[in-house]
N, C-alpha and C positions, 0 to 999 in steps of 0.2 A: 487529424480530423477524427472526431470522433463517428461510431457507427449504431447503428440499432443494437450488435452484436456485445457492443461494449456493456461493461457492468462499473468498473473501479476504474478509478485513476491513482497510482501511489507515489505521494511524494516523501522522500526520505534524502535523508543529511549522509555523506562518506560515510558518517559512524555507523550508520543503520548495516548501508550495503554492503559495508566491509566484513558482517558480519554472516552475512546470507552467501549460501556455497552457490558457487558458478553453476549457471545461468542465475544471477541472483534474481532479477527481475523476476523472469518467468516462475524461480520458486515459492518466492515473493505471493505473486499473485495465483498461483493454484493453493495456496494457500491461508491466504484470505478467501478465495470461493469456497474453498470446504470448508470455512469454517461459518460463514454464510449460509450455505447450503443446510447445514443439521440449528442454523438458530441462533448461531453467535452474537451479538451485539457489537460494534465495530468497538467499542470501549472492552468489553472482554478478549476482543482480537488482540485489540493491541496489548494491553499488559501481558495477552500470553507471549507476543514477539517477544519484548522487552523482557521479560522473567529469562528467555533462553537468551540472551544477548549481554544484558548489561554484566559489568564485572560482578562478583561479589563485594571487591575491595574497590570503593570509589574514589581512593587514592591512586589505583592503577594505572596506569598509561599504555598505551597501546590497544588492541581490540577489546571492545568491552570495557574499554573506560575511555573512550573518548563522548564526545557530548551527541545524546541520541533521539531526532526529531522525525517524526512522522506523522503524515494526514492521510487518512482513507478519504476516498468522494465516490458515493458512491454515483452512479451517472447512469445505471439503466433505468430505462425508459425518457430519461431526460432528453433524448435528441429529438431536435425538431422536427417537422414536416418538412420536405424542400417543398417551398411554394414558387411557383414560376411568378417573376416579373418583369411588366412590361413597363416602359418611361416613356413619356414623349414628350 
């Protein structure tokens, strides 16, 4: 459930997170905030992931060459008001 608190949601493919050091998630995302935070554009976030992930050699296999998918959402301020309802 999302909160006021929330800012991002990140969805990403094995290939991404296999590549992100343990807590991936969490580095994941202090790392989209800071880059948020000084003005980044979510389109210059991500080719920056990607520039430190992807192989050099796209024949590679294994980390950094497998296939690598990612969505930022951003989602502050998007949550709703709870409104109380009543049915009868």
């Amino acid at each position: 459930m999302l909160t006021s608190k929330d800012r991002l949601i990140v969805v990403a493919c094995d290939g991404v997170w296999e590549r992100v050091r343990p807590p991936g998630n969490e580095e994941m995302v202090k790392h989209v905030n800071a880059k948020l935070d000084i003005g980044k554009s979510l389109v210059d976030i991500i080719e920056g992931v990607f520039g430190n992930m992807i192989s050099p050699n796209p024949r590679e296999t294994g980390l950094g060459g497998d296939n690598m998918t990612c969505i930022l959402v951003l989602v502050q301020n998007m949550v709703p008001q709870r409104r109380s309802c009543v049915m009868f």
